[in-house]
Structure formats: structure tokens, C-alpha cells
C-alpha positions in Angstrom: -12.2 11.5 -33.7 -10.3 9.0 -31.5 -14.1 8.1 -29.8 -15.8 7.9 -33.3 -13.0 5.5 -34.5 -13.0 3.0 -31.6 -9.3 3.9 -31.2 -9.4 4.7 -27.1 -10.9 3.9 -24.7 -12.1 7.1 -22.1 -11.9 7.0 -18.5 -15.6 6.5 -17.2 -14.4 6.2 -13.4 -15.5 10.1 -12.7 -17.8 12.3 -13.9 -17.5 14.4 -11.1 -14.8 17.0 -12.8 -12.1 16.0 -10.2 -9.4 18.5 -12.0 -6.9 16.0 -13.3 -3.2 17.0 -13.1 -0.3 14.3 -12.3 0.4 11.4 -13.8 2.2 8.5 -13.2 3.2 5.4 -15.3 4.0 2.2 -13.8 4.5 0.5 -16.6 6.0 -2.7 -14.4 3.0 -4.0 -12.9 0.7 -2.6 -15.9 -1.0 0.5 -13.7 -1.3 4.2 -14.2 -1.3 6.1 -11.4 -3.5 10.1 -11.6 -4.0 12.9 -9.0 -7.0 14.7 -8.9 -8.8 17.1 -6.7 -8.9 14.9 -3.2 -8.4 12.0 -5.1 -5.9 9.2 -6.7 -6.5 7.1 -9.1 -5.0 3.8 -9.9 -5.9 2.6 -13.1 -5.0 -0.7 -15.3 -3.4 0.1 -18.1 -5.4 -2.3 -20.5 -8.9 -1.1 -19.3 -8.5 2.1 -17.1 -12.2 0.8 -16.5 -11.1 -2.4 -15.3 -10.7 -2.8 -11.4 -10.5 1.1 -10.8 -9.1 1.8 -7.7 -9.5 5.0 -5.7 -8.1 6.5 -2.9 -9.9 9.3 -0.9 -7.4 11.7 0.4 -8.8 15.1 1.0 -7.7 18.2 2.6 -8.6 18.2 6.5 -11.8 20.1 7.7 -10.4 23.1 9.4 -7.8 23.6 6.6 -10.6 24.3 4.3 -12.1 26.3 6.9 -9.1 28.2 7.2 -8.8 28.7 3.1 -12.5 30.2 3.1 -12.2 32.4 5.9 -9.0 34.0 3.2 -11.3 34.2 0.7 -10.3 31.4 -1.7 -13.2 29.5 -3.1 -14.3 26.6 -2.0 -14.8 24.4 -4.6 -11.6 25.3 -7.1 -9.2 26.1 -4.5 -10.0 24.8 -1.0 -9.5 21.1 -1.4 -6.3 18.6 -1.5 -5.1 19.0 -5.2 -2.4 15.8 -5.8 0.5 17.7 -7.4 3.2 15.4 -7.1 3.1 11.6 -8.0 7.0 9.7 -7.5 8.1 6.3 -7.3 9.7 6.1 -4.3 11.1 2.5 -4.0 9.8 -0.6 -5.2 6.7 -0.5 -3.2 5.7 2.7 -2.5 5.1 6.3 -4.5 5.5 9.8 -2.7 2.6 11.5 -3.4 2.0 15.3 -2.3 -0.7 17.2 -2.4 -1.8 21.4 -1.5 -3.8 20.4 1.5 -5.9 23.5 0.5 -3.1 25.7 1.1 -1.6 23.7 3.7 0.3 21.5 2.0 1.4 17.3 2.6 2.8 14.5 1.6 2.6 10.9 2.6 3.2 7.4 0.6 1.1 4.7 -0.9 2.2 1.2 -0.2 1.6 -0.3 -3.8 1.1 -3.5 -2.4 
């Protein structure tokens, strides 16, 4: 209904299924910030299709080794899933993610 009455405008930046889960709002500088599966997505808040950034941060190689050899699957469980998304100060957001079972954290200079 929203689509049919030109009321929204849909995120076109993945068609890939990334498994959106955290969200962010940083309503100062106009952005919304979303985890995904090995990704994070910074997005303007007029046009989430407008100057789309992404950030590649997947889990590292022998940690998805590691996750398959106990049996998890690799495609919906063996990957960096971005679980947590908080401001930490005025330039940076703590972000933390499973690390496919392994998990870690780190922050994004805003900047």
C-alpha cells in the first residue's frame, strides 16, 4: 500500500538479502545508520538512495572455518551479523558484531 501510494521510498541499496537487524538514527547530521549480515549501512535520511555508503566488515576467514567445521551453516549463521549499533561520542558509534560465533566490536569514526 505505502509503494502503490508513493508514500515511501524503499531501500534499493541491496538486493542481496543481507538480514537486516540494528538500527541507528542520527538524526543530527540527517543519517541512518543499519547492520546487516557483514555489512553497515549508512544511509541519508531524505533519500536512503542518495549517497549510500557501505562498510564491509565481515567475520575473519578461519572463524567461519571454525563455525562450519561445528556444524553451523554457512550462509545464515557463519558470517559477521552487526548486533549492536551505539553512539559513542560525538564522532564515533560502537558497533559489534557475532564474528560468526566469535564475537567483536570496534568503532566507526563518523567523520
Amino acid at each position: 500500500d505505502l509503494l502503490l501510494s508513493n508514500s515511501c521510498i524503499p531501500f534499493l541499496g541491496s538486493t542481496e538479502g543481507l538480514d537486516f537487524r540494528t538500527l541507528l538514527l542520527d538524526e543530527e547530521r540527517s543519517r541512518l545508520l543499519v547492520g546487516a549480515k557483514d555489512h553497515i549501512f549508512l544511509l541519508n535520511l531524505v533519500d536512503v538512495n542518495k549517497n549510500v555508503k557501505k562498510i564491509y566488515w565481515p567475520a575473519a576467514k578461519e572463524k567461519v572455518e571454525l563455525c562450519k567445521l561445528a556444524g553451523k551453516d554457512a550462509h545464515t549463521e557463519c558470517a559477521n551479523f552487526i548486533r549492536v549499533l551505539q553512539p559513542y561520542n560525538r564522532t564515533h558509534v560502537y558497533v559489534c558484531g557475532t564474528g560468526a560465533f566469535h564475537p567483536l566490536c570496534g568503532y566507526i569514526d563518523l567523520g
